[in-house]
N, C-alpha and C positions, 0 to 999 in steps of 0.2 A: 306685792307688798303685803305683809304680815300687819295683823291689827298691834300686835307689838309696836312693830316699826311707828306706827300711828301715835300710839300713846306717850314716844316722846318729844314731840311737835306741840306746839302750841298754839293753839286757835285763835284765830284774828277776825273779827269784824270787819267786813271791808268797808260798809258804812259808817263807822263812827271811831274805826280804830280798837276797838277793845280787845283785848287780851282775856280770852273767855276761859281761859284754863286749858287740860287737857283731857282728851279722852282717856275717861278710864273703866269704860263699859260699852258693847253694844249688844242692842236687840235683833235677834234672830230669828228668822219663820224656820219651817221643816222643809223646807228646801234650800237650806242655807244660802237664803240672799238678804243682807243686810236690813232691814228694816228703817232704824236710826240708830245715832249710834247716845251716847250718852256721855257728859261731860261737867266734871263740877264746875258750881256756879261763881261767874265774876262779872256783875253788873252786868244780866242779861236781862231781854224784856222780861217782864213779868209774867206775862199772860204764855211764854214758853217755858217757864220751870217747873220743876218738883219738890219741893224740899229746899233741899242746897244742891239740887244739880239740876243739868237743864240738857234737853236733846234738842237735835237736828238731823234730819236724812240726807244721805249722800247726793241727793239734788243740788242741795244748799252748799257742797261743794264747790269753789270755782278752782281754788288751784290748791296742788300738795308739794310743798317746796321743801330743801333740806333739813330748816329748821320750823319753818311753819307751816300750817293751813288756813288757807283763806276761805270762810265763807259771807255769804251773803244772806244776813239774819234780818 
């Protein structure tokens, strides 16, 4: 799967239901393994944002469906 592919799913909180937007950036090391990835902000905790966007690492993943991504924030 392409991070393309990614960016047009929509992220779900699987604890409270929220719709956190969508990826539209991730961080990189030099051995190209994802790091986290980054996604603008929609009523996410506080203490996980930056600005107006907010990350998550692929831990946080539980599942990647047609239309969404589910993680657990």
């Amino acid at each position: 799967m392409l991070l393309s592919d990614l960016q047009t799913k929509d992220i779900i909180n699987i604890k409270d239901g929220n719709n956190l937007g969508r990826i539209i950036d991730a961080k990189i090391d030099t051995t190209g393994k994802i790091i986290y990835f980054v996604s603008e902000e929609r009523k996410l905790l506080r203490k996980m944002t930056r600005g107006n966007e907010a990350t998550f690492t692929f831990e946080k993943i539980k599942k990647i469906g047609e239309d969404v991504i589910l993680v657990d924030l």
